[in-house]
C-alpha positions in Angstrom: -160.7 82.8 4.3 -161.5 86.5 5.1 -158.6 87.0 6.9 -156.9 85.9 3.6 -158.3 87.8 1.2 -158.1 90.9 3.8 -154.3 90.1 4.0 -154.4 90.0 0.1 -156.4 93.0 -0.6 -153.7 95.0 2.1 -151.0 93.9 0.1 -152.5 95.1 -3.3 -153.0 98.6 -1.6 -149.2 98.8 -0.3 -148.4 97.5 -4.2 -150.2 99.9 -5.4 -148.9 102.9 -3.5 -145.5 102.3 -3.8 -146.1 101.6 -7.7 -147.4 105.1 -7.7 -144.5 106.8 -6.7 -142.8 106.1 -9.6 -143.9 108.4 -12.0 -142.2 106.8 -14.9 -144.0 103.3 -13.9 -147.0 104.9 -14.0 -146.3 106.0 -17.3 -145.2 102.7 -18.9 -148.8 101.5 -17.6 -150.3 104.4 -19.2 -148.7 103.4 -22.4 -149.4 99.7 -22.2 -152.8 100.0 -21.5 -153.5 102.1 -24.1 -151.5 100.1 -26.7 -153.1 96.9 -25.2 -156.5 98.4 -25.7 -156.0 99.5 -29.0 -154.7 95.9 -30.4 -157.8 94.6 -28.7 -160.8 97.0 -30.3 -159.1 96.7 -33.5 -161.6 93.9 -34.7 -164.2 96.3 -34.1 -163.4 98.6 -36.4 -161.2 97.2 -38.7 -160.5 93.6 -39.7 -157.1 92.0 -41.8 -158.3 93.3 -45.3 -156.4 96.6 -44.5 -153.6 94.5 -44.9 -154.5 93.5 -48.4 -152.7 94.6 -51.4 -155.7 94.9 -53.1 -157.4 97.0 -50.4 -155.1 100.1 -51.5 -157.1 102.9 -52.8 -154.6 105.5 -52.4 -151.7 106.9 -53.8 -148.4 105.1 -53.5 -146.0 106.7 -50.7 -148.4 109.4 -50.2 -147.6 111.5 -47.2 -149.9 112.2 -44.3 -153.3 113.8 -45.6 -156.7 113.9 -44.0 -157.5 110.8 -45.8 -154.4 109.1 -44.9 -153.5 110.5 -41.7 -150.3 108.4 -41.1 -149.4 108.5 -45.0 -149.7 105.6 -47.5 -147.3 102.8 -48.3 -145.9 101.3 -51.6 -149.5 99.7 -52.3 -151.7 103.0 -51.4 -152.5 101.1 -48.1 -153.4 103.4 -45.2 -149.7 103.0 -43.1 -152.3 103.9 -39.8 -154.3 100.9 -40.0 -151.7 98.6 -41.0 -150.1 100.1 -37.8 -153.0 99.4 -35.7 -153.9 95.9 -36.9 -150.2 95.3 -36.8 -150.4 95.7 -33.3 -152.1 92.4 -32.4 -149.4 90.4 -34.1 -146.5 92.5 -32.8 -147.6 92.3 -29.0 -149.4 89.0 -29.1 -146.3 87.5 -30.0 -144.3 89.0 -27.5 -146.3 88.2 -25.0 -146.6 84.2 -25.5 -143.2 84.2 -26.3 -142.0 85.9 -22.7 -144.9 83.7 -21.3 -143.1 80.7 -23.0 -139.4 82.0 -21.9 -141.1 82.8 -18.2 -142.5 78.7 -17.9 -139.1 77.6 -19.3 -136.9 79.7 -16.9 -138.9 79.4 -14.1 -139.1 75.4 -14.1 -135.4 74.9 -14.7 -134.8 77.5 -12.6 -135.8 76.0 -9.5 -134.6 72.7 -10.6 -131.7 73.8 -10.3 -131.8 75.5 -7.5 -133.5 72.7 -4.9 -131.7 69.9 -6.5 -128.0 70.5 -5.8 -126.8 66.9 -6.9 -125.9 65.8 -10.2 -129.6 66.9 -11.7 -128.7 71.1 -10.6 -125.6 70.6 -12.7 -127.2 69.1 -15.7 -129.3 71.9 -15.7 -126.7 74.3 -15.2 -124.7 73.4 -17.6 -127.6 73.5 -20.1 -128.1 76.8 -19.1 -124.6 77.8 -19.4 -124.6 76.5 -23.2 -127.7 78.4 -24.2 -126.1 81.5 -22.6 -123.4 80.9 -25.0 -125.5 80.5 -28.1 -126.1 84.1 -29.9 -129.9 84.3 -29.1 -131.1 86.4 -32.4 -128.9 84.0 -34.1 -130.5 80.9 -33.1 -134.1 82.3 -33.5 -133.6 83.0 -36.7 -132.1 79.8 -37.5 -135.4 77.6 -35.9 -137.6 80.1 -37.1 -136.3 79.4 -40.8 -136.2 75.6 -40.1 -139.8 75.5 -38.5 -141.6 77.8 -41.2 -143.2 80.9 -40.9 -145.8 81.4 -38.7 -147.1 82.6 -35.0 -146.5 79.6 -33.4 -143.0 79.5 -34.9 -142.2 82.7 -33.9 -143.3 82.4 -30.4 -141.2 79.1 -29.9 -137.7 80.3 -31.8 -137.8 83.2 -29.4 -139.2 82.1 -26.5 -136.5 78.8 -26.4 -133.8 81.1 -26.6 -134.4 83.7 -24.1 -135.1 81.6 -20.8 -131.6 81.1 -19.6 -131.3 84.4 -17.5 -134.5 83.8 -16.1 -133.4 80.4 -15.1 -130.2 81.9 -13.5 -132.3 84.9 -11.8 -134.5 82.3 -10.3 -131.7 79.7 -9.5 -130.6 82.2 -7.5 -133.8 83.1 -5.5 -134.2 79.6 -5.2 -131.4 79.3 -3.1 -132.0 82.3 -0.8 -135.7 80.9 -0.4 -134.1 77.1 0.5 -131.5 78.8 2.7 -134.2 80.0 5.6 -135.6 78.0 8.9 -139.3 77.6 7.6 -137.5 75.4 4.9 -135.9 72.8 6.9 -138.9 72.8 9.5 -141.2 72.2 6.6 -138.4 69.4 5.0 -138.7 68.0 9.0 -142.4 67.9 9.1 -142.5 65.1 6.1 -142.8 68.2 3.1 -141.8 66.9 -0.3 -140.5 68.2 -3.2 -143.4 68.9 -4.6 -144.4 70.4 -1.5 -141.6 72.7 -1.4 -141.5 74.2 -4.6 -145.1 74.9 -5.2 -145.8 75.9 -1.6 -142.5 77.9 -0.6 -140.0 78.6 -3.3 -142.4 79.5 -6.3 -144.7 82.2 -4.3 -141.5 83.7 -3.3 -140.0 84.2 -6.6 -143.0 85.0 -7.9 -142.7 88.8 -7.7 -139.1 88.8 -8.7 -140.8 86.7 -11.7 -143.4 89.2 -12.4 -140.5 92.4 -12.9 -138.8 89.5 -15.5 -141.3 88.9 -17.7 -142.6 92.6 -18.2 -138.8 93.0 -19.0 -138.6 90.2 -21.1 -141.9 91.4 -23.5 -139.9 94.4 -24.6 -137.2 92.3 -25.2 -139.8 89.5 -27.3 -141.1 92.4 -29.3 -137.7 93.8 -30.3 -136.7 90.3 -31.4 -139.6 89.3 -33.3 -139.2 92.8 -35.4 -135.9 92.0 -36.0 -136.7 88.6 -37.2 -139.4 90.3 -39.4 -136.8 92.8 -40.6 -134.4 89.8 -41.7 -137.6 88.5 -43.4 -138.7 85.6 -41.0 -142.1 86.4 -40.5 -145.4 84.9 -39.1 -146.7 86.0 -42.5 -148.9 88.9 -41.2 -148.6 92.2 -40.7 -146.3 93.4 -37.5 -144.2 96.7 -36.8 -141.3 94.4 -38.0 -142.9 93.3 -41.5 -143.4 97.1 -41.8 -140.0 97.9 -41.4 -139.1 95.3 -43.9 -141.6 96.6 -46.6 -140.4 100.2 -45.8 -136.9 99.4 -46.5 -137.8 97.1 -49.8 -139.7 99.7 -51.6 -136.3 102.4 -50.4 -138.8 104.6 -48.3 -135.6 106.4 -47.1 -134.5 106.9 -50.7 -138.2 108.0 -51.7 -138.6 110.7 -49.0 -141.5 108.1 -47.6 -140.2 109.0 -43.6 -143.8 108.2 -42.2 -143.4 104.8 -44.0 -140.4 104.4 -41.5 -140.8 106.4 -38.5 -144.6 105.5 -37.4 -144.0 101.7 -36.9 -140.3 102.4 -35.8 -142.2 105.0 -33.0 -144.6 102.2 -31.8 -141.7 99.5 -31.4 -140.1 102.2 -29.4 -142.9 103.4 -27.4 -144.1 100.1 -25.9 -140.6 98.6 -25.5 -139.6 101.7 -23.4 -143.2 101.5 -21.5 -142.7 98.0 -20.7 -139.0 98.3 -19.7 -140.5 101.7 -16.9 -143.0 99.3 -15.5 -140.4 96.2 -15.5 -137.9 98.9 -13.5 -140.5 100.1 -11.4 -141.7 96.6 -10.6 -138.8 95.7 -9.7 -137.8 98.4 -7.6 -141.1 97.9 -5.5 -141.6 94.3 -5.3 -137.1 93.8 -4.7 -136.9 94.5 -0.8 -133.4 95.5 -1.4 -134.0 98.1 -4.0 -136.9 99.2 -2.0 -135.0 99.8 0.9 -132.1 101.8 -1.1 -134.9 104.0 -2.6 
């Protein structure tokens, strides 16, 4: 067991120093962490009544101030802590929604990879149709069939974004199967079961990792859009602010911090999450690692 976890602990060090190499990685993580740590004290501070029409004290479409240091919106809400409370709804849905895309790709994925019979095909041909299917298009339609709210959300995007995981792992899958250990381990009396769980799927793993950081940027730029079209989990998200900005013609009005703040955040933690994906992936891909 020591030898493991010395073995482990190596590996984490030699993660870690190549991760630091790349400067805009490191970046991303600075970004993330901070966002992530923001959403999460928010409670502490503040709570979901600064969401509240009611709550509005100031005036409407006032710029920034020292009282409003962000600017207010149509309702004399304070457009920072709608920003920061926003947060948690914005990122907790793209996270369970890669999370659900990840589970989704990943099982079919090697499905279709270590069955090559009639099942692989089924599953490929499944995959083939979602890739077919506009994605944005078909959230929003399941998101307005199942009703707004988080769990709806979460589902409409994270159904529709697993088939280029599936094919990304489909594809590891059968580099994984195609080495000696495989058929030794298939000789020795190794099952399926066996060699999925023991072989393929802590081999894909880190390819699986760069995915999903990739595919939370992508989550969160959905679910804003879906909030923009007005599908909503019916609290307060970048998105929804977007929405409300372009209701109440903050462009028209002047109102740019109405826009530009929550437009800022999707931006910022997209782009920091698509650095650390890139620089993930450059580290943990052999290939690219060798070509750097």
């Amino acid at each position: 067991m020591s030898v493991t976890w010395t073995r482990r602990k190596r590996s984490l060090q030699r993660f870690w120093t190549d991760f630091r190499h790349h400067r805009a990685g490191v970046v991303g993580l600075a970004i993330l962490l901070v966002a992530v740590l923001l959403a999460v004290i928010a409670p502490l501070f503040i709570d979901a009544g600064v969401t509240n029409v009611v709550s509005g004290t100031g005036e409407k479409m006032a710029p920034p101030s020292w009282d409003a240091p962000l600017g207010t919106d149509e309702s004399g809400r304070s457009v920072l802590l709608m920003v920061w409370w926003g947060s948690r709804t914005s990122l907790l849905i793209g996270f369970l929604a890669a999370l659900l895309s990840m589970v989704i790709g990943t099982v079919l994925g090697i499905v279709a990879g270590h069955f090559r019979g009639w099942i692989g095909a089924i599953v490929l041909r499944i995959t083939d149709w979602f890739l077919v299917l506009p994605s944005l298009v078909t959230a929003l339609v399941l998101a307005a069939i199942l009703g707004g709210s988080t769990a709806t959300i979460v589902v409409a995007i994270g159904v529709t974004s697993w088939p280029s995981t599936a094919r990304l792992i489909r594809a590891q899958t059968l580099a994984v199967e195609a080495r000696p250990y495989i058929e030794r381990s298939t000789a020795l009396g190794g099952g399926h079961w066996h060699i999925t769980t023991r072989h393929v799927l802590p081999n894909v793993a880190p390819l699986l990792l760069a995915s999903t950081t990739l595919e939370v940027a992508s989550a969160i730029v959905t679910e804003s859009t879906l909030a923009f079209l007005g599908i909503s989990a019916n609290k307060t998200s970048w998105g929804t602010m977007l929405r409300g900005s372009y209701d109440w013609g903050a462009a028209t009005s002047g109102a740019w911090w109405y826009i530009l703040v929550p437009g800022l955040c999707i931006v910022a933690v997209v782009m920091a999450f698509t650095l650390c994906g890139r620089a993930l992936e450059t580290v943990l891909n052999p290939r690219l690692r060798g070509a750097r």
